[in-house]
Phi, psi and omega in degrees: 000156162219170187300282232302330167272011190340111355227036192239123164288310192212135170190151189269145182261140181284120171349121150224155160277101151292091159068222192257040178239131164265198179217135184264128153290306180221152174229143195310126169079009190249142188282357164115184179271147162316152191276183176286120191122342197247136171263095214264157179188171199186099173259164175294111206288024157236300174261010176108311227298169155234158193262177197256153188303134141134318184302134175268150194199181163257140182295118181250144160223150170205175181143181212286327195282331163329103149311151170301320192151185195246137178317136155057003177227063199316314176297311178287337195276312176275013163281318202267342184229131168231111134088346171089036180233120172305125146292129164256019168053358145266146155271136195215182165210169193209111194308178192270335173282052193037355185291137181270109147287116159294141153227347168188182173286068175001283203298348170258051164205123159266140182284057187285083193085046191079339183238171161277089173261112186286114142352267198314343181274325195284319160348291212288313175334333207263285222301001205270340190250018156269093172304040248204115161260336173258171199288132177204046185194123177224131157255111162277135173272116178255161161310128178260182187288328170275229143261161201094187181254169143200157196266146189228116157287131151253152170235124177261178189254024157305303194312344203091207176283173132284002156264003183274293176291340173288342209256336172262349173282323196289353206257002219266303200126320169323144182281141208329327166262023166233036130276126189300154173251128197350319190290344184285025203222121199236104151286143153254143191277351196218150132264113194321178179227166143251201231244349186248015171087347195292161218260101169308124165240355174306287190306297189323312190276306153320333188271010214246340182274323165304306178307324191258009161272347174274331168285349187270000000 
């Protein structure tokens, strides 16, 4: 769910059986099917186009529960509907049985050389070689020297070194361009939380903008 369609989008159902046919409801990681009336897409977050089932993209929704807009406020309404169809700034994809998977955050993808480079993969990449129960490995897109974006590891010192995490991201598979280049490896003493236990990266990332305008 999200407010702006209000607020329920998609939802999962329990296995039944109809006479001897059964009927699926739900599938392992998918937030369920749309409800009737809602229409779903699932575009390339750089040209608009839409993409084909099963490709992850950003998430459109459109249908009668879709707000009118946001009060009193035009510019913010005409960053999210185009055409009645809601950004919701996730990325998901959605199987040929219709079912919707989230899988991120627009906003945890940098644009690097041209591609969408996902925050959560190099994330999961780090976290497999941490021995650690609280979080002790975050990526932020800071502005790079040029254009663009780059990824910047924090780290806390649960994680090890950066020469630990760097030598496990190249073993990763990942590609040569959403490794961060050494200098890019930041300690930190903490990673912040927010109140629902998840990674502040709002806070993380100011404070990761701060340190570097007081060093440059």
């Amino acid at each position: 769910g999200t407010t702006e369609p209000s607020p329920v989008v998609a939802i999962s159902l329990p296995a039944r059986t109809a006479g001897d046919t059964p009927s699926v409801g739900n599938r392992p990681g998918s937030v369920g099917r749309p409800l009737p009336g809602i229409a779903l897409r699932i575009v390339d977050p750089a040209t608009g186009a839409p993409l084909p089932a099963g490709a992850a993209g950003l998430l459109h929704v459109k249908g009668p529960s879709v707000m009118r807009g946001y009060l009193d406020d035009p510019g913010r309404t005409a960053a999210v509907l185009r055409d009645g169809w809601y950004d919701t700034g996730d990325i998901a994809r959605v199987d040929e049985d219709g079912f919707l998977f989230i899988t991120d955050r627009l906003a945890r993808f940098s644009k690097i050389g041209g591609e969408m480079v996902p925050h959560g993969a190099v994330e999961e990449a780090l976290r497999q070689t941490c021995d650690a129960d609280e979080p002790c490995v975050a990526v932020v897109g800071v502005p790079s020297d040029g254009a663009g974006e780059e990824l910047l590891i924090c780290y806390t010192p649960r994680a090890g070194t950066a020469d630990k995490l760097l030598a496990a991201l190249k073993r990763s598979g990942l590609p040569n361009l959403w490794i961060p280049r050494p200098a890019n490896f930041l300690q930190v003493p903490r990673i912040p939380l927010l109140g629902t236990g998840k990674t502040d990266l709002r806070a993380l990332r100011d404070a990761v903008l701060s340190a570097r305008r007081l060093c440059a």
